[in-house]
N, C-alpha and C positions, 0 to 999 in steps of 0.2 A: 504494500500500500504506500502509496506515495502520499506524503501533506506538502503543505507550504502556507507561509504568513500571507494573509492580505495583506499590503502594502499601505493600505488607505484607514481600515478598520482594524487590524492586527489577528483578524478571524483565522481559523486554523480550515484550509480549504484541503478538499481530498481530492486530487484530481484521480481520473480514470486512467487506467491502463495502456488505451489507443491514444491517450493525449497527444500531440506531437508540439516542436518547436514552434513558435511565431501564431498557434494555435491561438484565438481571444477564449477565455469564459469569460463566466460573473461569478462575481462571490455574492454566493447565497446569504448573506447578509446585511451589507449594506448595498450591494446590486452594481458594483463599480466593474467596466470591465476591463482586464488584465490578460495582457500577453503571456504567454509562455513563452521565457529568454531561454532556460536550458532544461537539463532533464537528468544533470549526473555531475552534479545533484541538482535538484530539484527548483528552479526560480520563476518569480512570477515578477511583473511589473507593470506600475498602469499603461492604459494602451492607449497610444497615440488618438487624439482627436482627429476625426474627417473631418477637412472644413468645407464646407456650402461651396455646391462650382455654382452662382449664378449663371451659368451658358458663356462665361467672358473666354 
């Protein structure tokens, strides 16, 4: 079983086993979502914001 800290709420997340790198969840408790940086060991980080294409 894999865990990791959320980064934003300090919540203890369990990721799944198919996870892979650059993968986003949520953390199930405050709802923020976070990239998966590595896997050995185990990191998470907030994930980058999409900013708005207005069509420019």
């Amino acid at each position: 079983m894999i865990t990791v800290s959320c980064p934003e709420c300090a919540a203890e997340i369990t990721l799944e086993e198919s996870v892979e790198v650059n993968e986003i969840i949520v953390c199930p408790d405050c709802g923020v979502d976070l990239e998966v940086t590595a896997l050995d060991p185990a990191e998470v980080e907030l994930a980058p914001m999409e900013e708005e294409d207005w069509g420019e």
